[in-house]
C-alpha angles and dihedrals in degrees: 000000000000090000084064101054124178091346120133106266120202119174119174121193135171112253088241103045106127080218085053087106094062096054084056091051098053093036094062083045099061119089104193121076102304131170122190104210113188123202107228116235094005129123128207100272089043088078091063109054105000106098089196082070092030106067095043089062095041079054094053100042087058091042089056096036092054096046099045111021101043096076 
């Protein structure tokens, strides 16, 4: 995280991702606007192929984008 600096820092997991305790650690490490969004009832590997969790986090990546990188 310190080679990111103050960047905006969005990470999106599913609540039930095994990895889902590395995303909180960096999260709490970055030191720029950051938002940590997690995708209820998905896993991991939901996130890759399941519309359902798709679209939520399609949803949240424009949603950030917008807000931090148009200006």
């Amino acid at each position: 995280m310190p080679l990111i600096g103050p960047r905006p820092v969005l990470q999106i997991i599913g609540e039930r991702a095994v990895t889902a305790w590395m995303a909180t650690d960096a999260h709490q490490a970055a030191t720029g606007p950051k938002e940590l969004h997690r995708i209820p009832g998905a896993s991991h590997v939901d996130l890759y192929d399941k519309r359902e969790y798709i679209d939520p986090a399609v949803d949240k990546l424009a949603d950030f984008f917008t807000t931090h990188l148009a200006k």
